[in-house]
C-alpha positions in Angstrom: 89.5 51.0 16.0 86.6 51.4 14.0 89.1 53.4 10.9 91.6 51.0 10.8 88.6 48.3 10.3 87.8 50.4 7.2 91.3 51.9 6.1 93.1 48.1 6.3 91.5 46.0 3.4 91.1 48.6 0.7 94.8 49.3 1.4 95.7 45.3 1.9 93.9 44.9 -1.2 95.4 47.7 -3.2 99.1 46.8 -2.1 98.7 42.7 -3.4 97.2 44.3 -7.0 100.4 46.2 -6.8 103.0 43.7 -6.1 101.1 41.1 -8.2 101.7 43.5 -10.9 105.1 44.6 -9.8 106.2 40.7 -9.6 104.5 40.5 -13.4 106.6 43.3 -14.6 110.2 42.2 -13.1 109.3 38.5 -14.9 108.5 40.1 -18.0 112.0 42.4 -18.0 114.0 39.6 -16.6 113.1 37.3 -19.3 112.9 39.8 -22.0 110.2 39.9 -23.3 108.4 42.9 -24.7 105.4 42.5 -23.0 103.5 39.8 -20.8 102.1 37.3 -23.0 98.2 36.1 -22.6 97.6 34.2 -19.5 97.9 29.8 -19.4 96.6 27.2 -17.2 100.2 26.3 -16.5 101.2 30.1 -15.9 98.0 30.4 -13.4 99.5 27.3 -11.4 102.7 27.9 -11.4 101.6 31.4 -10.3 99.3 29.9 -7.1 102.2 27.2 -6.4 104.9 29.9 -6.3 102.7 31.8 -3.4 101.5 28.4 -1.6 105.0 27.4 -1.5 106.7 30.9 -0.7 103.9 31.2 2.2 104.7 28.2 3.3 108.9 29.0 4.0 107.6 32.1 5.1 106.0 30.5 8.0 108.8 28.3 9.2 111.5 31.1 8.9 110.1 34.4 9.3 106.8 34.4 10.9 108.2 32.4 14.2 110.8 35.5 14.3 107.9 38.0 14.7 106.4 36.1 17.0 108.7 36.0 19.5 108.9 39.7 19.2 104.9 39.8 20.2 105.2 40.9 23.8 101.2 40.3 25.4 100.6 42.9 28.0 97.9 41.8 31.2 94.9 43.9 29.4 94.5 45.4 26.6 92.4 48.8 27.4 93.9 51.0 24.6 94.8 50.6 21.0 98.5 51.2 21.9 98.3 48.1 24.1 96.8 46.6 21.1 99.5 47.2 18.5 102.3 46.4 20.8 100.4 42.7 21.1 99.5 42.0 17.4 101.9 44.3 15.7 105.3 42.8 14.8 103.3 39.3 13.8 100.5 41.4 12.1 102.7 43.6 10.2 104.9 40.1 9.6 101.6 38.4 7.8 101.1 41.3 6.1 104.2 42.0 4.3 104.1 38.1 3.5 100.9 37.8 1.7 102.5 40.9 -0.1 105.2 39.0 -1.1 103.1 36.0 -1.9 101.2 37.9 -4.5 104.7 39.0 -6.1 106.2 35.5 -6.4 102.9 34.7 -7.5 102.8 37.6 -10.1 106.4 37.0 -11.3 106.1 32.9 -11.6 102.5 33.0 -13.5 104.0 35.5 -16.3 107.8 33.7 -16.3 105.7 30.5 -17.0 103.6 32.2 -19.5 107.0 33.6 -21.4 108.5 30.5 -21.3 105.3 28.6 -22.8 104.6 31.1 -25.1 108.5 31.1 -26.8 108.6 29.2 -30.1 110.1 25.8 -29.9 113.0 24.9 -32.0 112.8 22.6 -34.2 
């Protein structure tokens, strides 16, 4: 138990740098611009809303799914009984605050693009 206690958040953290960036990257290529402009306030909120909001129709469609796959056995003596408890909802939670960070990556920089084009006059 003890190396997944030390192997999990490095890699947890490490994967939500990624897709944050990853997210940043489609925005900036979608929108087309040549590279991400300097960060706003509104592109920093529209970034945290984007997660918040994602998160939150994660957890009323996709999280319940994964939860009803958790099957609970009598006692847990051995990791395997472990995984076969927490794993589908764990791995669920996991791959959503993944996504989070991209929807969050890709709304913060799309906002950013869009303040930062000139206006016309």
């Amino acid at each position: 138990m003890l190396p997944l206690a030390i192997l999990v958040p490095p890699s947890l953290a490490a994967g939500v740098a990624g897709t944050w960036w990853a997210g940043r990257l489609a925005a900036t290529r979608a929108l087309g611009a040549a590279e991400p402009p300097r960060g706003t306030f509104a592109g920093s909120a529209a970034g945290v809303a984007g997660a918040a909001c994602f998160w939150s129709a994660m957890g009323a469609t996709v999280f319940p799914a994964f939860d009803a796959m958790s099957s609970t056995p009598a006692k847990i003596e051995s990791f395997r009984d472990f995984t076969r408890s927490a794993g589908p909802p764990t791995v669920a939670r996991c791959g959503g605050v993944l996504a989070c960070f991209f929807v969050a990556g890709a709304s913060k920089t799309a906002t950013d693009v869009l303040m930062a084009s000139p206006k016309a006059p």
